[in-house]
N, CA and C atoms of all chains as a GROMACS GRO file, in nm:
protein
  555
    1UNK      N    1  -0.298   1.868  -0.498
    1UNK     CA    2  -0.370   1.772  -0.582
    1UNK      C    3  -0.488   1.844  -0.647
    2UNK      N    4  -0.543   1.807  -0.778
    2UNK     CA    5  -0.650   1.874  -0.862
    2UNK      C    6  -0.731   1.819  -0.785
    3UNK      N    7  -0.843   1.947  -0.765
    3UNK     CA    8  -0.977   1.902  -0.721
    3UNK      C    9  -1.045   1.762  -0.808
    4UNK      N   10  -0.989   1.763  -0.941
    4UNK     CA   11  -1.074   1.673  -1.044
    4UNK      C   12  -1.034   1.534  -0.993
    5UNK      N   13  -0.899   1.562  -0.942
    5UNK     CA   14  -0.835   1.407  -0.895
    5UNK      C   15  -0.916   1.336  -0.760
    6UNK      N   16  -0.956   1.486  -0.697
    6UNK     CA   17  -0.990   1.455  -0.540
    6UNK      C   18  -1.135   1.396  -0.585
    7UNK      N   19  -1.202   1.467  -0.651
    7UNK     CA   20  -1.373   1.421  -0.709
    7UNK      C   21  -1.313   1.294  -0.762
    8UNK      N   22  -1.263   1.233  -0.853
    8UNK     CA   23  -1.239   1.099  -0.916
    8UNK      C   24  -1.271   1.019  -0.768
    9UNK      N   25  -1.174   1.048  -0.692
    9UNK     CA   26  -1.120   0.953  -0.600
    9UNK      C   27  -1.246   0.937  -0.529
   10UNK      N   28  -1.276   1.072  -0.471
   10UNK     CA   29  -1.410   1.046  -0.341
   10UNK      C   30  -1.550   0.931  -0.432
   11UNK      N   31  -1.541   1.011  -0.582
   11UNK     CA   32  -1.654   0.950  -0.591
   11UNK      C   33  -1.651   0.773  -0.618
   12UNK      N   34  -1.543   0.694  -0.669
   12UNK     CA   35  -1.501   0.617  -0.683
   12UNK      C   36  -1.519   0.559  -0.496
   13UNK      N   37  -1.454   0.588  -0.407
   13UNK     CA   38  -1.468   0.553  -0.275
   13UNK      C   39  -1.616   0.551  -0.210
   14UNK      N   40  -1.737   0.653  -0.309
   14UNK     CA   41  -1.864   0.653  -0.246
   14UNK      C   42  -1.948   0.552  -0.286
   15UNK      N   43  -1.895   0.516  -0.436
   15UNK     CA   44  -1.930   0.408  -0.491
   15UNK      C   45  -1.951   0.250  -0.477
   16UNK      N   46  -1.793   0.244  -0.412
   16UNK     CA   47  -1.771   0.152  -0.363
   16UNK      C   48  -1.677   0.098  -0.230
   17UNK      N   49  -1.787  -0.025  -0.162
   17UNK     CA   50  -1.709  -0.007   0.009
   17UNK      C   51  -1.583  -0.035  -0.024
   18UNK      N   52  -1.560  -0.154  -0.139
   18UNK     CA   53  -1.403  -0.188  -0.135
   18UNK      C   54  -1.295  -0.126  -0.281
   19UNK      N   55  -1.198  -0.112  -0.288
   19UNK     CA   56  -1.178  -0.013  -0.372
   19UNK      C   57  -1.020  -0.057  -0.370
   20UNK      N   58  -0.946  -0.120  -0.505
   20UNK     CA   59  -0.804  -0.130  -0.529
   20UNK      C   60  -0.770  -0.006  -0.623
   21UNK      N   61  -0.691   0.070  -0.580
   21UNK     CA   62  -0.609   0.161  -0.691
   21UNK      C   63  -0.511   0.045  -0.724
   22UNK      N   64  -0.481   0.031  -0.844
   22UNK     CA   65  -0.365  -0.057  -0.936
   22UNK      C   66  -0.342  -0.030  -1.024
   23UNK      N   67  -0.215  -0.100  -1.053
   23UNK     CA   68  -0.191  -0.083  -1.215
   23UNK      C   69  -0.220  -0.178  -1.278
   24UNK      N   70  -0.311  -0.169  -1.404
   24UNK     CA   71  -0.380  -0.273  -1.467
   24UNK      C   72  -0.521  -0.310  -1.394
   25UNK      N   73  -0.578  -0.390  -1.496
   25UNK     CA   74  -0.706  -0.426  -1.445
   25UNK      C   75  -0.690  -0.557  -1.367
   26UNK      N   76  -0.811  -0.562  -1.274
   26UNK     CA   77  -0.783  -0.702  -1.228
   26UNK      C   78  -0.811  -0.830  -1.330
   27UNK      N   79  -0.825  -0.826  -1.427
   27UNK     CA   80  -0.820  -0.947  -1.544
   27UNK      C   81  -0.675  -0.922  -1.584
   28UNK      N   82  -0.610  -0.811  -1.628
   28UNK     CA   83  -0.502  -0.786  -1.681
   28UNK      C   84  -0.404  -0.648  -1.561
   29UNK      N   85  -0.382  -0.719  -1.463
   29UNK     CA   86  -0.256  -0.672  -1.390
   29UNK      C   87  -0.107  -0.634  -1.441
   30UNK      N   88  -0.098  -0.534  -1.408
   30UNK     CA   89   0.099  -0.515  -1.460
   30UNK      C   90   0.169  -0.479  -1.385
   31UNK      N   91   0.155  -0.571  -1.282
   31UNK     CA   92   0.281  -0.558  -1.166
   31UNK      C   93   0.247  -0.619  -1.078
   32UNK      N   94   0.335  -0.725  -1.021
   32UNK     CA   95   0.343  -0.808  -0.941
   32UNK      C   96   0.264  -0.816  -0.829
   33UNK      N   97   0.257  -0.666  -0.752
   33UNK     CA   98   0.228  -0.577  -0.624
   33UNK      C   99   0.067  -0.580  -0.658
   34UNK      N  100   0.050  -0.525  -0.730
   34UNK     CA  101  -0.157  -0.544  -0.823
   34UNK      C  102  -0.175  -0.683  -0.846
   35UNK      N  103  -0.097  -0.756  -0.906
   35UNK     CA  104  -0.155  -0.870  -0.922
   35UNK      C  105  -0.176  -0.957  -0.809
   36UNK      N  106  -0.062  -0.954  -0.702
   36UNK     CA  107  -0.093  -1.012  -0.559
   36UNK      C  108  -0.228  -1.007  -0.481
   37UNK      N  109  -0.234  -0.840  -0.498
   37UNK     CA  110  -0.346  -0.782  -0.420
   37UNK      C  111  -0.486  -0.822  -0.498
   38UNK      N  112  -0.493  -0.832  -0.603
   38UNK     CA  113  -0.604  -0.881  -0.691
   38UNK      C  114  -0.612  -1.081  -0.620
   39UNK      N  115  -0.538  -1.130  -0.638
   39UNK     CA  116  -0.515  -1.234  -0.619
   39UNK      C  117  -0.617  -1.242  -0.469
   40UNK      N  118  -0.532  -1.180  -0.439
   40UNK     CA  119  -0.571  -1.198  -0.237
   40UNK      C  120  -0.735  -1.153  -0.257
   41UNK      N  121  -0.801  -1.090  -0.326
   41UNK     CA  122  -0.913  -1.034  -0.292
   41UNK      C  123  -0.999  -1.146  -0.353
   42UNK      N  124  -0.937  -1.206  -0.470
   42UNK     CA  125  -0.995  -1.300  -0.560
   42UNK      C  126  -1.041  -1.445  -0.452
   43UNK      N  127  -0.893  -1.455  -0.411
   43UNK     CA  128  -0.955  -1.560  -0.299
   43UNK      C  129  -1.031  -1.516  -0.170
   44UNK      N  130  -1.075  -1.456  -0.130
   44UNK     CA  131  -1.169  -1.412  -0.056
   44UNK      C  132  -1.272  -1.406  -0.143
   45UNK      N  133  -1.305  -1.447  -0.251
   45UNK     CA  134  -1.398  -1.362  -0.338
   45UNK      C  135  -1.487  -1.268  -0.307
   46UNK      N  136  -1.372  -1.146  -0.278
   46UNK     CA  137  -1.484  -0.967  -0.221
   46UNK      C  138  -1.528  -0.948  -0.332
   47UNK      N  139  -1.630  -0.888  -0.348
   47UNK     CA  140  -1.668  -0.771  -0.460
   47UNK      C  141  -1.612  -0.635  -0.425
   48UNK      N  142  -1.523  -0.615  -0.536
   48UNK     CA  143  -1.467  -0.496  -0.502
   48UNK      C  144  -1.432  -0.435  -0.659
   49UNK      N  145  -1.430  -0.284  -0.631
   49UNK     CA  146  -1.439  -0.180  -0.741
   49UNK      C  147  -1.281  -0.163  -0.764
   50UNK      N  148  -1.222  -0.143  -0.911
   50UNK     CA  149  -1.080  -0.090  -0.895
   50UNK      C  150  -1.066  -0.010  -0.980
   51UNK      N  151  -0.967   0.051  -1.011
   51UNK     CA  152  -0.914   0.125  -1.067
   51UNK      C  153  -0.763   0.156  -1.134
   52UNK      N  154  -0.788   0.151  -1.262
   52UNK     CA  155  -0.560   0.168  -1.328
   52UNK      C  156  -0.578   0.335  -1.305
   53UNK      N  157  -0.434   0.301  -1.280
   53UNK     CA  158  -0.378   0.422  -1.246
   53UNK      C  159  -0.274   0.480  -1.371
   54UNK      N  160  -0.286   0.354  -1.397
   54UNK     CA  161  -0.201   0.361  -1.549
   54UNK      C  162  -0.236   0.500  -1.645
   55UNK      N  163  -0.431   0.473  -1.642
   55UNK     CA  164  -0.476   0.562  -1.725
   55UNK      C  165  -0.533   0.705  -1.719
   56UNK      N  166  -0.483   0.700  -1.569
   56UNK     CA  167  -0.523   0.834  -1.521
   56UNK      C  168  -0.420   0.909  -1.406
   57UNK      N  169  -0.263   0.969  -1.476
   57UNK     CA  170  -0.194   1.034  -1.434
   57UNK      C  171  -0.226   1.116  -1.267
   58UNK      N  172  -0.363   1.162  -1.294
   58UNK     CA  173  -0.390   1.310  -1.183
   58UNK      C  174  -0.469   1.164  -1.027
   59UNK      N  175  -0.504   1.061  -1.067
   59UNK     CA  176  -0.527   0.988  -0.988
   59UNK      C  177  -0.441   0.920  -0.951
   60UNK      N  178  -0.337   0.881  -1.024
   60UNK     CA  179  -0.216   0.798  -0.991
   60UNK      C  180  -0.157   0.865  -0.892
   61UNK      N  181  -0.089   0.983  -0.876
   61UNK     CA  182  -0.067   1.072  -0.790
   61UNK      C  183  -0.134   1.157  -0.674
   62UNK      N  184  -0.260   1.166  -0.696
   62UNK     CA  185  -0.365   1.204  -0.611
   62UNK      C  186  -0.412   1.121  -0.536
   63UNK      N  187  -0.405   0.953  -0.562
   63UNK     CA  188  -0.415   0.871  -0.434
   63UNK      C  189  -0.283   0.863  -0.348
   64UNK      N  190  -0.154   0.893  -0.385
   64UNK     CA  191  -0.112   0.899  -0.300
   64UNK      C  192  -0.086   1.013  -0.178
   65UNK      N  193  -0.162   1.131  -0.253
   65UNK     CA  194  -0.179   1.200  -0.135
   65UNK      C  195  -0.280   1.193  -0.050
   66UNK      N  196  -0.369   1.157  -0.097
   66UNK     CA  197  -0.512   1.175  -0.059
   66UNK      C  198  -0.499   1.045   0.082
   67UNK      N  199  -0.390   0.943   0.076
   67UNK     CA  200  -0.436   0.816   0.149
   67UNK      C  201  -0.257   0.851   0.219
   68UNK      N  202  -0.193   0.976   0.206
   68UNK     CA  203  -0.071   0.959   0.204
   68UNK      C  204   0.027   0.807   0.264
   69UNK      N  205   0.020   0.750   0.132
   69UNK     CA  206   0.064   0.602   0.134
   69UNK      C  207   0.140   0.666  -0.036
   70UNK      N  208   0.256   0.604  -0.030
   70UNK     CA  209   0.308   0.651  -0.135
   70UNK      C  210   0.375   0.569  -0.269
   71UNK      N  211   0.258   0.435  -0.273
   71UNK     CA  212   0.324   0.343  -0.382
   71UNK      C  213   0.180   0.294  -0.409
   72UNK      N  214   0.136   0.228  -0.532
   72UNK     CA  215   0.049   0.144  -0.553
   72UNK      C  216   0.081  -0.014  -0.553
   73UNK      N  217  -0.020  -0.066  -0.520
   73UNK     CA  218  -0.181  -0.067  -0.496
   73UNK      C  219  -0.205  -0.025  -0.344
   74UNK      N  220  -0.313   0.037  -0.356
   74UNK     CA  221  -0.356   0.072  -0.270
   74UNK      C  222  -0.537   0.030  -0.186
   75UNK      N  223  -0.492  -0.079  -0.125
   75UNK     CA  224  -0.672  -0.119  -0.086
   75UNK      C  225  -0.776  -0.022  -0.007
   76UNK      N  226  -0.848   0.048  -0.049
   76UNK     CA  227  -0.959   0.161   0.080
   76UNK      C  228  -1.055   0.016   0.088
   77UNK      N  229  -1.110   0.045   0.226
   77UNK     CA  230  -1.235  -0.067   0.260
   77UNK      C  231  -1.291   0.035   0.329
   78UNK      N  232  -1.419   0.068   0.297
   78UNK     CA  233  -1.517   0.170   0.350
   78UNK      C  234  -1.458   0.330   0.366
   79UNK      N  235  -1.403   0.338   0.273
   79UNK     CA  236  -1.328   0.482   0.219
   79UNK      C  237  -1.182   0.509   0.296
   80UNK      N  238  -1.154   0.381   0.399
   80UNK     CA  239  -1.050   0.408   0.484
   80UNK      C  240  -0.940   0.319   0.428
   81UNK      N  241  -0.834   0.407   0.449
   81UNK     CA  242  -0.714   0.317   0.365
   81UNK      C  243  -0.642   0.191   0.469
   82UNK      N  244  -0.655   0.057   0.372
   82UNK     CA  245  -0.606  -0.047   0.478
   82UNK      C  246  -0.496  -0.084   0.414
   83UNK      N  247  -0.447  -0.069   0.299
   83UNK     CA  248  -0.292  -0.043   0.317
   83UNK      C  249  -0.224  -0.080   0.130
   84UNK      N  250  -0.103  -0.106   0.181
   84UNK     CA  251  -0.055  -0.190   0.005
   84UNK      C  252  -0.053  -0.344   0.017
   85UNK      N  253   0.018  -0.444  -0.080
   85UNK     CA  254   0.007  -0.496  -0.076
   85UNK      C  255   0.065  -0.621   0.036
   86UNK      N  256   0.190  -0.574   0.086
   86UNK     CA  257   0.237  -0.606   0.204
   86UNK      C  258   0.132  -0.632   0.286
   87UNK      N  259   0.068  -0.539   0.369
   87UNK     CA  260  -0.042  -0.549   0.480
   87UNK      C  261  -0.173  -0.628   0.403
   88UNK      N  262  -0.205  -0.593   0.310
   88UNK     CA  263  -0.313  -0.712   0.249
   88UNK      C  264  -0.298  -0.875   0.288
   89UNK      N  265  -0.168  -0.877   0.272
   89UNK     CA  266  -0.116  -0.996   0.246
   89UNK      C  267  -0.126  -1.052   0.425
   90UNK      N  268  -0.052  -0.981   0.495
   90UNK     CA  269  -0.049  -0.997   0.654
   90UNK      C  270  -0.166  -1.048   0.683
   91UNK      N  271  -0.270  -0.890   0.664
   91UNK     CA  272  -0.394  -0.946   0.709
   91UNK      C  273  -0.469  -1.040   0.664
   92UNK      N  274  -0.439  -1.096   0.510
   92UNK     CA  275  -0.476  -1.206   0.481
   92UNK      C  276  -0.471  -1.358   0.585
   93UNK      N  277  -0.344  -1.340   0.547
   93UNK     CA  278  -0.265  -1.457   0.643
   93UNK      C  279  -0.337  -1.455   0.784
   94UNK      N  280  -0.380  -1.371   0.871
   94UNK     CA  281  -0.418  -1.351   0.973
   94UNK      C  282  -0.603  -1.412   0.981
   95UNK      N  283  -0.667  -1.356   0.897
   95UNK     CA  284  -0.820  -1.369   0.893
   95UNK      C  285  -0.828  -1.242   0.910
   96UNK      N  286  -0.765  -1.108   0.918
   96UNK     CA  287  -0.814  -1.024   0.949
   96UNK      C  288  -0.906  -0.935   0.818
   97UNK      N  289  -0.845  -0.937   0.723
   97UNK     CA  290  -0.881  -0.908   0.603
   97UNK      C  291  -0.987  -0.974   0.543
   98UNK      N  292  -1.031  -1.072   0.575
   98UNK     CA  293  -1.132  -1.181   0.563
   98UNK      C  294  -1.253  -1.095   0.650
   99UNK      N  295  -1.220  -1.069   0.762
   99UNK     CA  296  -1.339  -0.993   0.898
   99UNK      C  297  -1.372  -0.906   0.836
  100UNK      N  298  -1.262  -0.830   0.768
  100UNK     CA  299  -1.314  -0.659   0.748
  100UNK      C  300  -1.396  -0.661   0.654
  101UNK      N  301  -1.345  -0.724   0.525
  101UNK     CA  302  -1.439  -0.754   0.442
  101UNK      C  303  -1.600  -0.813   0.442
  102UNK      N  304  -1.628  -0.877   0.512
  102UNK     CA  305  -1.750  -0.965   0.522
  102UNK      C  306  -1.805  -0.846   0.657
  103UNK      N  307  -1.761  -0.763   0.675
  103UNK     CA  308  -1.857  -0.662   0.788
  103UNK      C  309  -1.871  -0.530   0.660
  104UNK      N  310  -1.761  -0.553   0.552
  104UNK     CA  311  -1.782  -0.458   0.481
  104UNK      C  312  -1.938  -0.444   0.371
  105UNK      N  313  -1.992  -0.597   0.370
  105UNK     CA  314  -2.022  -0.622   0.266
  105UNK      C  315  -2.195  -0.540   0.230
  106UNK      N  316  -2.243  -0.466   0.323
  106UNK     CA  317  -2.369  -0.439   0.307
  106UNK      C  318  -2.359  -0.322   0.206
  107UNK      N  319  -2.443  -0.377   0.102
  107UNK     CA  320  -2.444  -0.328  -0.053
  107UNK      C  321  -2.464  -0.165  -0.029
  108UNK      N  322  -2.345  -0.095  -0.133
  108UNK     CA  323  -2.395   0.083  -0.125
  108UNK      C  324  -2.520   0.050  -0.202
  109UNK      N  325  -2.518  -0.002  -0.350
  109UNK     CA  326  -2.628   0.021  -0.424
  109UNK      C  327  -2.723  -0.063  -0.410
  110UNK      N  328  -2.846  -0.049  -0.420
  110UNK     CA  329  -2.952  -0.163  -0.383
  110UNK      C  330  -2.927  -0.260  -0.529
  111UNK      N  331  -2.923  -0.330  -0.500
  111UNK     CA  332  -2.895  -0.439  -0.652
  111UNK      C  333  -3.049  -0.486  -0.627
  112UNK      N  334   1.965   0.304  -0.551
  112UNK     CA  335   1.998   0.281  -0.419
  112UNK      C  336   2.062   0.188  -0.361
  113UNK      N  337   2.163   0.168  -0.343
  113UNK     CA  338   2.214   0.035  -0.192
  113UNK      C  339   2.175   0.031  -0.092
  114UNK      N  340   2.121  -0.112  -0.090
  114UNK     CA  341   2.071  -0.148   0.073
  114UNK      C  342   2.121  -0.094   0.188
  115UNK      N  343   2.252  -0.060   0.155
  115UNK     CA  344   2.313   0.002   0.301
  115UNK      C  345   2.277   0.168   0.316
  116UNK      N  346   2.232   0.229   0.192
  116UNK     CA  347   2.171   0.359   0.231
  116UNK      C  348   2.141   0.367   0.293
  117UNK      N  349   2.027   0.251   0.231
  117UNK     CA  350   1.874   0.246   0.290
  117UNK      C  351   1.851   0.208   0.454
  118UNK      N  352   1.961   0.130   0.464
  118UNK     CA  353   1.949   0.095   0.603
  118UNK      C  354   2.018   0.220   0.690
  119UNK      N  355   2.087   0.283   0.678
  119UNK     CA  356   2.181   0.411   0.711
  119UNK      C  357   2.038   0.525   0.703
  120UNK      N  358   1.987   0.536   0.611
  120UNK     CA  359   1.859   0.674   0.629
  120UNK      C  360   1.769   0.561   0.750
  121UNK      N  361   1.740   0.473   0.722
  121UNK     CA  362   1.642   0.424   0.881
  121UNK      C  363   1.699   0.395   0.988
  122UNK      N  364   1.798   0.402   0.973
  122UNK     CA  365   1.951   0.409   1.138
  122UNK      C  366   1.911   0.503   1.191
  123UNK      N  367   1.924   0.636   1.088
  123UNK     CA  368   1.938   0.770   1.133
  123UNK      C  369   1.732   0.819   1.183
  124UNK      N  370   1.684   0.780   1.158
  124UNK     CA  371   1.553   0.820   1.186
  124UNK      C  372   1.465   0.690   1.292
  125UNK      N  373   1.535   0.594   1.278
  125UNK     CA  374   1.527   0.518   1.391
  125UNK      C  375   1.614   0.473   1.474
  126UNK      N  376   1.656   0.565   1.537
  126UNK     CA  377   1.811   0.530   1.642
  126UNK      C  378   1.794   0.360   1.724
  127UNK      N  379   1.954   0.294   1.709
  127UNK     CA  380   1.888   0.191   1.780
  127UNK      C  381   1.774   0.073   1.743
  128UNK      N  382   1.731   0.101   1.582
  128UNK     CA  383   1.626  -0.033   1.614
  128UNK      C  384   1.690  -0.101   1.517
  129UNK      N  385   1.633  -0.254   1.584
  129UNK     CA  386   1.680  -0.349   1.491
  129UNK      C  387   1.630  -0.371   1.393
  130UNK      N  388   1.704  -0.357   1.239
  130UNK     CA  389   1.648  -0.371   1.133
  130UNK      C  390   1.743  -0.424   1.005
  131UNK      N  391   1.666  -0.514   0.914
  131UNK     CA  392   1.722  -0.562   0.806
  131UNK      C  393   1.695  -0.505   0.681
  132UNK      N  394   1.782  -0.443   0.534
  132UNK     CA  395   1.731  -0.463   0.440
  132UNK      C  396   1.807  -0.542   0.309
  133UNK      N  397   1.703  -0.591   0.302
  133UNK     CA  398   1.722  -0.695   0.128
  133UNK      C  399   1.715  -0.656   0.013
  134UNK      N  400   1.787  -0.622  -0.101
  134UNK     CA  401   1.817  -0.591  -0.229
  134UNK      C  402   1.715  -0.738  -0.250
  135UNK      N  403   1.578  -0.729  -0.309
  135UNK     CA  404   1.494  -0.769  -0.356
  135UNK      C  405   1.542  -0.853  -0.425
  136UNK      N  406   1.578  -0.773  -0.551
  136UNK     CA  407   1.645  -0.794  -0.730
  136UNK      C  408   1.733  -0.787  -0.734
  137UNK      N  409   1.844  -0.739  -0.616
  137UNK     CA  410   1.992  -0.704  -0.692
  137UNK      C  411   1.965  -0.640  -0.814
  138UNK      N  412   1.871  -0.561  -0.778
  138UNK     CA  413   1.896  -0.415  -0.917
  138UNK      C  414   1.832  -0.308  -0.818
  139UNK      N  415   1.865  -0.292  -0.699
  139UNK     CA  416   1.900  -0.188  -0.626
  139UNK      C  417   1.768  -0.068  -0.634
  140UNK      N  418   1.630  -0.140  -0.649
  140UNK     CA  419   1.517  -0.049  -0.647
  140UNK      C  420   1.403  -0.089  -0.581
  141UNK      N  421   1.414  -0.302  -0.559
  141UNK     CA  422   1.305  -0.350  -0.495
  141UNK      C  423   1.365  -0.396  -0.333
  142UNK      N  424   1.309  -0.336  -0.244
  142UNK     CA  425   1.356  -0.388  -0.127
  142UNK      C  426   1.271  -0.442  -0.049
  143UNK      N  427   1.356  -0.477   0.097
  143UNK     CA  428   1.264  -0.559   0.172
  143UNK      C  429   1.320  -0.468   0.317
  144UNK      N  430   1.229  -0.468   0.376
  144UNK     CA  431   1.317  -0.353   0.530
  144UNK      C  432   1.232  -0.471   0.599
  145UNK      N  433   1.321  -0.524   0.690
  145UNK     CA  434   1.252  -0.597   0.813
  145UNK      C  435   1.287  -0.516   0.934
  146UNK      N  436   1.193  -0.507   1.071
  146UNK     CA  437   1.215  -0.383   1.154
  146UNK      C  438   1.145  -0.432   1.271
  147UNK      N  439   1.214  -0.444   1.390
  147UNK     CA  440   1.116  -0.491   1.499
  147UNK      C  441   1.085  -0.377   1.575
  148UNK      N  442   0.932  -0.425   1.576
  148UNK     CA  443   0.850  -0.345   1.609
  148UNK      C  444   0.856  -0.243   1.770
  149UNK      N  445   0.963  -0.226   1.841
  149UNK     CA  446   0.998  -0.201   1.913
  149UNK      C  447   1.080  -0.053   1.858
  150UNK      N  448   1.097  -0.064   1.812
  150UNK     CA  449   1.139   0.082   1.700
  150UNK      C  450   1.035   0.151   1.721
  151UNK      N  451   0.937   0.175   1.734
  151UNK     CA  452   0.799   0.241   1.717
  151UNK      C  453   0.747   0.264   1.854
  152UNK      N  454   0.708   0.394   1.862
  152UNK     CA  455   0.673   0.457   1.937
  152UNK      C  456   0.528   0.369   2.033
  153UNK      N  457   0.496   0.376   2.088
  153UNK     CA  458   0.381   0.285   2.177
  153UNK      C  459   0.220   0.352   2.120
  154UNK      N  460   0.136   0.236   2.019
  154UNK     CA  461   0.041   0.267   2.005
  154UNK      C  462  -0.035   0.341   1.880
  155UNK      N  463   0.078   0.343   1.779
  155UNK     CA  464   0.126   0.378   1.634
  155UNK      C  465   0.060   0.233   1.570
  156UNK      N  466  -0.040   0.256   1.498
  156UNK     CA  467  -0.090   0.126   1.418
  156UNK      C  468   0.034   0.093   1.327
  157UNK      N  469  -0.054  -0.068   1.262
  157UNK     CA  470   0.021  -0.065   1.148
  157UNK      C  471   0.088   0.015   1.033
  158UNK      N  472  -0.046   0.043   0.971
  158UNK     CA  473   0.024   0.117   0.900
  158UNK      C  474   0.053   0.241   0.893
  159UNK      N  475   0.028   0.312   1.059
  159UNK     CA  476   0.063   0.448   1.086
  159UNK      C  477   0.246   0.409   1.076
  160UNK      N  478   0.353   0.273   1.121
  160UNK     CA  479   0.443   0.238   1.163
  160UNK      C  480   0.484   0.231   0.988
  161UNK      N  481   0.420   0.141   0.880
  161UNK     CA  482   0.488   0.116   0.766
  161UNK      C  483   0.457   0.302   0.676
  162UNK      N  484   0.369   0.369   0.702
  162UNK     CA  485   0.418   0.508   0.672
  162UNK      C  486   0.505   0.616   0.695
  163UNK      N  487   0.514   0.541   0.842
  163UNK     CA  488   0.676   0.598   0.874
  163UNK      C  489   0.807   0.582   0.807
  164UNK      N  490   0.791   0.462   0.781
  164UNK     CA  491   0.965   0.395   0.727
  164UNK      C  492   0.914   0.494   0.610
  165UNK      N  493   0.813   0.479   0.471
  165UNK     CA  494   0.810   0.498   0.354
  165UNK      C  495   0.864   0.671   0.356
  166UNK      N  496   0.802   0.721   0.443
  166UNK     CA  497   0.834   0.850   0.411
  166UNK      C  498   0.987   0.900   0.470
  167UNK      N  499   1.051   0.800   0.481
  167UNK     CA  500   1.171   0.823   0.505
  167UNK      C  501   1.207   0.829   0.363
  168UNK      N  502   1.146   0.782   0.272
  168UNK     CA  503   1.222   0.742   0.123
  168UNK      C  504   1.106   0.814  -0.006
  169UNK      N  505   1.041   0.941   0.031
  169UNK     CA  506   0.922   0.988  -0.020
  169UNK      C  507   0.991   1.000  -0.140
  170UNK      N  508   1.116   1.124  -0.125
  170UNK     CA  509   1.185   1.130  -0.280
  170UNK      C  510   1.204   0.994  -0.352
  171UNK      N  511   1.287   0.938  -0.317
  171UNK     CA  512   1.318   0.797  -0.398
  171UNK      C  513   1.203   0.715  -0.449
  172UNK      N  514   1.085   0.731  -0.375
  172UNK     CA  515   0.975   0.639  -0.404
  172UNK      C  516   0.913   0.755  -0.486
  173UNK      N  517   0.918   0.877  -0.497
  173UNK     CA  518   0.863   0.937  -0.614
  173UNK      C  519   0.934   0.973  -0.763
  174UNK      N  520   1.061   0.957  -0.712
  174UNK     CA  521   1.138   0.966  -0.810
  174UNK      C  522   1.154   0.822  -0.902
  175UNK      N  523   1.121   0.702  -0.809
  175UNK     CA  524   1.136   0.581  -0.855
  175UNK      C  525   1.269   0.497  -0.884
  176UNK      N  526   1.355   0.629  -0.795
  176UNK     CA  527   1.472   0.514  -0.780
  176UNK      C  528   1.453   0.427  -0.687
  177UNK      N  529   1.328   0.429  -0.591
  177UNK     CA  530   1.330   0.300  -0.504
  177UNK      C  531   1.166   0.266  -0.573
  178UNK      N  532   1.161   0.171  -0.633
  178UNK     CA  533   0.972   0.114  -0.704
  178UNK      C  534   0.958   0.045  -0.566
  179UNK      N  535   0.985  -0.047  -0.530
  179UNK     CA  536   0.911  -0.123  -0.412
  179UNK      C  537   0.988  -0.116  -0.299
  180UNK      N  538   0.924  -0.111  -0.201
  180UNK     CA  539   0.948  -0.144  -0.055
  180UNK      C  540   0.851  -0.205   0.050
  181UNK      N  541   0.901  -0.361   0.045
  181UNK     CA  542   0.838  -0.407   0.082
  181UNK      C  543   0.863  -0.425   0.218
  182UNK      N  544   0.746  -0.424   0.358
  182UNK     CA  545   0.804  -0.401   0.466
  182UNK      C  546   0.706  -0.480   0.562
  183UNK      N  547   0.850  -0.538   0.641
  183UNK     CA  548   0.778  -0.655   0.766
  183UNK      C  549   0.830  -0.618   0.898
  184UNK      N  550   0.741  -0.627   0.939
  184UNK     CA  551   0.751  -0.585   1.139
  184UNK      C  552   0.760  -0.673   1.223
  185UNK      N  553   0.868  -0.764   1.291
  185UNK     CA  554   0.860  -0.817   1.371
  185UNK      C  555   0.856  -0.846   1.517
   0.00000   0.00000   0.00000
């Protein structure tokens, strides 16, 4: 993987505790799998950072090594990968994804 | 891909476990692998267990003859 991909990624993950790689934006999703996972975060209403993968080839591919998980979307919560959209969804259903999030929430940037 | 590959490559890398897969779309690229969790070694998280199945199918999922695989553990 390009170092440039690995810098995208880390710094994107330092940025922010919660973090969707997808395709499309979360206003404008293009694929079922992103739009779910947008969905699910929406109803929790997390604040969370994302990213298309659409528009950046060396990241599209570089998250999947970097998290070796090998499909998008991909959720990191505190730079650690919690999964695709399948397990989002689980842990939704569960409350667990609800926990992680709300322990996630203490701001990187001072707002 | 046909479901029965698919189920035939996770036969062969999971001897013995019980498992289902679903032709999504009947267009032979979105699936569903259901797999009880007894297949899995003792103490293997979640998704240390759903990175297992995937990388049974790394080519196909990079090549994109398989786009989704969607996967439940029971």
């Amino acid at each position: 993987m390009s170092s440039s991909a690995n810098e995208k990624i880390e710094d994107l993950l330092a940025k922010n505790n919660v973090v969707l790689f997808m395709k499309g934006t979360p206003s404008f999703p293009q694929c079922g799998f992103s739009a779910r996972s947008v969905a699910i975060l929406n109803e929790l209403s997390a604040e969370f950072g994302s990213f298309n993968v659409l528009e950046d080839d060396e990241v599209r591919e570089g998250i999947k090594a970097f998290g070796n998980w090998p499909t998008i979307p991909q959720l990191y919560v505190n730079k650690k990968l919690v999964g695709g959209s399948d397990i989002m969804m689980e842990m939704y259903e569960s409350g667990e994804l609800k926990t992680m999030l709300s322990s996630s929430n203490e701001p990187v940037v001072d707002r | 891909m046909k479901d029965t590959e698919i189920e035939e490559k996770l036969k062969e890398k999971f001897p013995g476990a019980e498992l289902a897969v679903v032709d999504m779309t009947g267009t032979q690229n979105h699936f569903e692998v259901r797999m009880n969790n007894n297949a899995f070694a003792e103490g293997l998280s979640r998704i240390e267990k759903h990175q297992s199945i995937m990388s049974v199918f790394d080519e196909q999922l990079k090549s994109g003859e398989v786009h989704a695989l969607s996967i439940k553990l029971f």
